[in-house]
Every structure is written in structure tokens, then in C-alpha cells.
Backbone as CSV, one residue per row, in Angstrom:
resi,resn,N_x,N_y,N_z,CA_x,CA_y,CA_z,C_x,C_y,C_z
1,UNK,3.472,14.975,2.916,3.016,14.999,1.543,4.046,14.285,0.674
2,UNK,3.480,13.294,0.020,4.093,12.500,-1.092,4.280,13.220,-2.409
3,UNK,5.294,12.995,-3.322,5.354,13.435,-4.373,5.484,12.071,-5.736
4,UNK,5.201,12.459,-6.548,5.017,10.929,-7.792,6.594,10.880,-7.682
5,UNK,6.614,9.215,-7.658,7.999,8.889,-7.470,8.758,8.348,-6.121
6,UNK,7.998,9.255,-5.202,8.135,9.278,-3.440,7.929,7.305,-3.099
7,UNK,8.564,6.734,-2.283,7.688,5.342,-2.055,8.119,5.018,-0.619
8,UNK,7.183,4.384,0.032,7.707,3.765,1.345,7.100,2.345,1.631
9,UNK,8.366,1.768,2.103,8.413,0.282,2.263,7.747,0.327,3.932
10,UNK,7.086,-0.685,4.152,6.310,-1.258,5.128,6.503,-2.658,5.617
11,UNK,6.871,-2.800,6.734,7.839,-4.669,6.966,6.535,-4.545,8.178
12,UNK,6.004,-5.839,8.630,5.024,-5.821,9.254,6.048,-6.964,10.130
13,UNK,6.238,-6.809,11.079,7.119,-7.647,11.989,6.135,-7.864,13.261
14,UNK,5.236,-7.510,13.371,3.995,-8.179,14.422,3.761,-9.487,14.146
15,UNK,2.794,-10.054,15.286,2.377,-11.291,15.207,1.250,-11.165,14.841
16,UNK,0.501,-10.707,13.651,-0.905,-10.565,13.384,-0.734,-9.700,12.153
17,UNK,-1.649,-9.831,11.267,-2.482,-8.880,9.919,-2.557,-7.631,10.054
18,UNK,-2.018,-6.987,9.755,-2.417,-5.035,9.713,-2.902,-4.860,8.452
19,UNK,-3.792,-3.904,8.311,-4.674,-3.034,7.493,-3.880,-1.662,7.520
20,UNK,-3.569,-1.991,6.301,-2.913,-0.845,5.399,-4.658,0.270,4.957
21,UNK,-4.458,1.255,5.633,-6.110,1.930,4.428,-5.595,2.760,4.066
22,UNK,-6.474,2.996,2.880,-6.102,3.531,1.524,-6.485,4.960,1.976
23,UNK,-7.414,5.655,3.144,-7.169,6.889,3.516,-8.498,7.962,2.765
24,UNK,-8.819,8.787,3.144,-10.403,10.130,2.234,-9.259,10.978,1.243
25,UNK,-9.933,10.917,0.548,-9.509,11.513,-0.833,-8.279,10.833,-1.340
26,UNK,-7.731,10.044,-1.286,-7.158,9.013,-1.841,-7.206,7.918,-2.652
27,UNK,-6.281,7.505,-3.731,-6.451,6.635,-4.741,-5.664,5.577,-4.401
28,UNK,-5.386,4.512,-3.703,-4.773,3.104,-3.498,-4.833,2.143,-4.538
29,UNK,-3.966,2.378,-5.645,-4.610,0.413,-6.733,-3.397,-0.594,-6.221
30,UNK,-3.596,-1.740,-6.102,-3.365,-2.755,-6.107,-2.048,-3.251,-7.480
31,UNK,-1.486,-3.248,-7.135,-0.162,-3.323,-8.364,-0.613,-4.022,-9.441
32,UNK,-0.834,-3.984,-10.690,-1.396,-4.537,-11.628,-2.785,-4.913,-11.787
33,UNK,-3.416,-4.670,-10.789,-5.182,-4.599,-11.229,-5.607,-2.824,-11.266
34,UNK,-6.987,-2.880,-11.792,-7.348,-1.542,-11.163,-8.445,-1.309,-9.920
35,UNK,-8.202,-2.345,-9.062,-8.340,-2.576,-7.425,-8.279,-1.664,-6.906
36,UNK,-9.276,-0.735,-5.849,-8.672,-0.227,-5.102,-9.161,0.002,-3.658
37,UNK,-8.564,0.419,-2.532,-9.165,0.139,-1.706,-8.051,-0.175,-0.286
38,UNK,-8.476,-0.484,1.005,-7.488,-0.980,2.429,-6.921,-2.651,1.889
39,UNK,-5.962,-2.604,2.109,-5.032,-3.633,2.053,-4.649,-4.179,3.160
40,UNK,-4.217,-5.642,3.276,-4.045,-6.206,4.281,-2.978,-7.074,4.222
41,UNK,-1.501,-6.638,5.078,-0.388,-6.994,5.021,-0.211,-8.199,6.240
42,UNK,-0.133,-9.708,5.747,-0.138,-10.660,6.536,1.518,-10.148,7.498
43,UNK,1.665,-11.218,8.510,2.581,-11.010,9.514,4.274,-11.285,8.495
44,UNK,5.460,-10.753,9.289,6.225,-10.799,8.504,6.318,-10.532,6.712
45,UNK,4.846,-9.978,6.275,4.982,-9.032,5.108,5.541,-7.545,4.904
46,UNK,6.181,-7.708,3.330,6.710,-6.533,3.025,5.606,-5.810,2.219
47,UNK,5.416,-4.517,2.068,4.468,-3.629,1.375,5.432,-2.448,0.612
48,UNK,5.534,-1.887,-0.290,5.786,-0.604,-0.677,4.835,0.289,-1.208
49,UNK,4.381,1.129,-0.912,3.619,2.215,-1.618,4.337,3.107,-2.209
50,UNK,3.797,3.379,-3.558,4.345,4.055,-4.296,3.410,5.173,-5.053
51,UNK,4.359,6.463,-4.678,3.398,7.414,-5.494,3.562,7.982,-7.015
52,UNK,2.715,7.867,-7.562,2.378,7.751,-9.226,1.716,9.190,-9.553
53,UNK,1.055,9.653,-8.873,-0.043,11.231,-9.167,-0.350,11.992,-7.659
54,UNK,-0.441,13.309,-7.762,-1.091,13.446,-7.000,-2.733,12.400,-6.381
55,UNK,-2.407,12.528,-5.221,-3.424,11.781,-4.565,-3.676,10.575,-4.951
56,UNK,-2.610,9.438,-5.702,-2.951,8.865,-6.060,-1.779,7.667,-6.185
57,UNK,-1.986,6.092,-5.622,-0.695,5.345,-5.340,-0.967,4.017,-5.457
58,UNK,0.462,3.017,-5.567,-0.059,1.889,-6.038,0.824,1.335,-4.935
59,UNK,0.007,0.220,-4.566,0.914,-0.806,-3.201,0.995,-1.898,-4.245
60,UNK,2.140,-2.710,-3.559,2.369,-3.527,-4.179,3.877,-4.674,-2.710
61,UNK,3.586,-5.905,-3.072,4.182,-6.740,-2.116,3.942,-8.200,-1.681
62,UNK,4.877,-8.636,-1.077,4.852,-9.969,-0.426,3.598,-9.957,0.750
63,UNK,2.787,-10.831,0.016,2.158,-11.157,1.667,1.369,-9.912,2.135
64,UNK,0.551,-9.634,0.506,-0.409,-8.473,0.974,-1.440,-8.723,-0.015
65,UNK,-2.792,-8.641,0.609,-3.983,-9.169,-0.216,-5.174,-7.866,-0.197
């Protein structure tokens, strides 16, 4: 369990795209839109998720669409 404030960085060091999902009963936005939804961290991308509310978090990063 995350708390607002809580954040974790994500380095994708595979040779391929991972899908970050945003998870049931969960709020995922997109760092500066109000986007929300599974994210997709290209190879050698960084991600941080960050928690803002209960149940509720914003990713944000290099090389994530």
C-alpha cells in the first residue's frame, strides 16, 4: 500500500515495450494531461509513479507513451 507522496521509479532494461497497467480500482493520469489508463514504457525507459490520493497516481517519464 502506497501512501500520497510514496513514488517508485521503473528502468525498463529489457529488449522490448512493457505495459505498465494502471490496475481495478485505480486512478493512473498521465503527468500533465487528465489521461488515464496502462502505459507503455519503451526499452531502456525510465517511469516514476507517483502517489497523489488515495487510490490514485500520476506516471510520468522518459520513453513512456
Amino acid at each position: 500500500t502506497l501512501s500520497a507522496g510514496d513514488a517508485i521509479t521503473i528502468f525498463n532494461s529489457s529488449t522490448s515495450d512493457i505495459v505498465i497497467t494502471e490496475g481495478t480500482s485505480v486512478t493512473m493520469y498521465l503527468a500533465g494531461s487528465s489521461t488515464t489508463g496502462d502505459r507503455t514504457l519503451a526499452q531502456k525507459g525510465v517511469a516514476t509513479v507517483l502517489c497523489v490520493g488515495t487510490d490514485t497516481f500520476t506516471i510520468l517519464g522518459g520513453g513512456l507513451s
